[in-house]
Residue, then its C-alpha position, 0 to 999 in steps of 0.5 A: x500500500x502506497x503512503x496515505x495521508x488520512x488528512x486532518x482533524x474536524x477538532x483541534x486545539x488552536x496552539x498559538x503559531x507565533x509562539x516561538x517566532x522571530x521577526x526581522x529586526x529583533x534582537x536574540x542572544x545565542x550562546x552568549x553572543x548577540x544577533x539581530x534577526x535580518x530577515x525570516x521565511x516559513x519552512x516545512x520538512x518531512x521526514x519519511x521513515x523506513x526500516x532504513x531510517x529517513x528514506x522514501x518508503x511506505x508502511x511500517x509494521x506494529x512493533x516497528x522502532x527505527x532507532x535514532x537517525x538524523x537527516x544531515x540536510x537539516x543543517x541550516x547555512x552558516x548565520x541561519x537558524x532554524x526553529x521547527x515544531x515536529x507533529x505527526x500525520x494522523x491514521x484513523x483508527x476503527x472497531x470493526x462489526x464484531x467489536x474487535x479493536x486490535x489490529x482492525x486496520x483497513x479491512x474489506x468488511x462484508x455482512x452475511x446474508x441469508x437467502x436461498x444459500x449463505x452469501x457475504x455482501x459489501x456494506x459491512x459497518x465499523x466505527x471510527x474511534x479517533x486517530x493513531x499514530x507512532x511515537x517520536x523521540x528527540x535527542x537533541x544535541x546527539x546524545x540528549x533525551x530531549x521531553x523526557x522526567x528528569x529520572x527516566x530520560x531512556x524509559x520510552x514512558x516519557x519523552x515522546x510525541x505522538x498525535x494526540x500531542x503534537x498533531x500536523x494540523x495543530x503543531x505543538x508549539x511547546x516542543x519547537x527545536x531550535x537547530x544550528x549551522x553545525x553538524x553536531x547540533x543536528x537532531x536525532x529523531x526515533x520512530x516507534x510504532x507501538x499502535x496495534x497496526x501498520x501504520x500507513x503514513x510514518x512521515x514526521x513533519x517539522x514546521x516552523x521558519x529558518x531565520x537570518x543571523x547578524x552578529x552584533x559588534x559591541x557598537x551595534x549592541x550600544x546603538x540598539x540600547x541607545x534606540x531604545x532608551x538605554x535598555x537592551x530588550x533580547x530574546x534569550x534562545x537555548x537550542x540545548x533546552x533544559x540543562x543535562x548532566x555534565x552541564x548543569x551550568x548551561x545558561x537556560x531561559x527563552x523568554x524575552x528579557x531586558x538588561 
């Protein structure tokens, strides 16, 4: 079966799309340096997930986990950013005639109808009980559970979306990643099918913008503090996140803030 994509949701929550966007003429503050935003545009990416990792494919079967992989065309040019929400497509999910729930997947349903001999047509009912998906984790730098309970950063209880949290029509602005122009600092993303069912289309999209950086002199920094009546008012971006062990001394933060 070719990939499928089922469409979206008649419900969603309504996240807020501009909640991590940066505009032309801001000021961020990025691994103790200073930038101003020169210009930005929106950028969508899907990662399509096969037994080999991120390459064209189809289904994928219950049970299927692709490990961590990583797709080097993520990496942004030299002076740009990129601030990308994963979600995942949605796959509706039915009760067939009989009450069966597990595994029901697309099935060609018949009803068993007596007449002068027992014949089986076409018309069978299933009910459509909402939406499945797998599950995508992140470590992000490599190496770093990223989602996940402080104590349980392996335990595949925690640290994970699905599309009941990050859908593709209604991104999940509180899981955006930030990636930088370096090899190091791309994501790795894990695919786990653990639905049931093969799941039809196992594509992970990222949306968000990329963005283009201005590395502030000491004199640009006093203009803009000047302009602004002796405050400098930044945003304060993290692409690592939270601090991890090893590097509790990270400077963390991400809200806009004045000095």
């Amino acid at each position: 079966m070719a990939r499928v994509n089922f469409g979206r949701s008649p419900t969603v929550r309504g996240y807020n799309p501009m909640e991590n966007t940066l505009k032309p003429g801001y000021i961020i503050k990025l691994r103790g340096k200073f930038y101003a935003v020169d210009s930005v545009e929106g950028l969508t990416y899907d990662l399509v997930v096969t037994a080999q990792g991120n390459t064209n494919g189809t289904e994928v079967s219950d049970a299927y986990d692709s490990g961590y992989f990583e797709d080097e065309d993520l990496e942004p040019f030299r002076n740009h950013l990129y601030c990308l929400v994963p979600s995942l497509y949605r796959q509706p999910k039915f009760i067939s005639r009989s009450g069966t729930y597990d595994g029901v997947g697309f099935p060609n349903d018949t009803t068993v109808v007596t007449v002068s001999s027992t014949q089986s047509i076409g018309g069978a009912s299933r009910t459509h009980v909402g939406d499945i998906s797998g599950k995508v984790f992140l470590k992000h730098p490599a190496g770093i559970a990223r989602w996940s309970a402080d104590e349980a950063p392996e335990n595949d209880k925690t640290g994970f979306i699905d599309v009941n949290t990050s859908p593709v029509d209604d991104p999940n602005p509180n899981f955006a990643i930030w990636i930088e122009s370096s090899e190091s600092m791309l994501p790795n993303f894990r695919f786990l099918n653990d639905t049931g069912e093969a799941l039809f289309y196992p594509v992970i999209n990222l949306s968000g913008f990329k963005a283009r950086l201005k590395e502030m002199s000491p004199s640009d920094i006093e203009e803009a503090r000047r302009i602004n009546g002796g405050r400098l008012v930044y945003k304060l971006i993290v692409p690592q996140g939270l601090p991890y062990a090893g590097a509790i001394t990270a400077e963390t933060g991400g809200s806009p803030n004045m000095i």
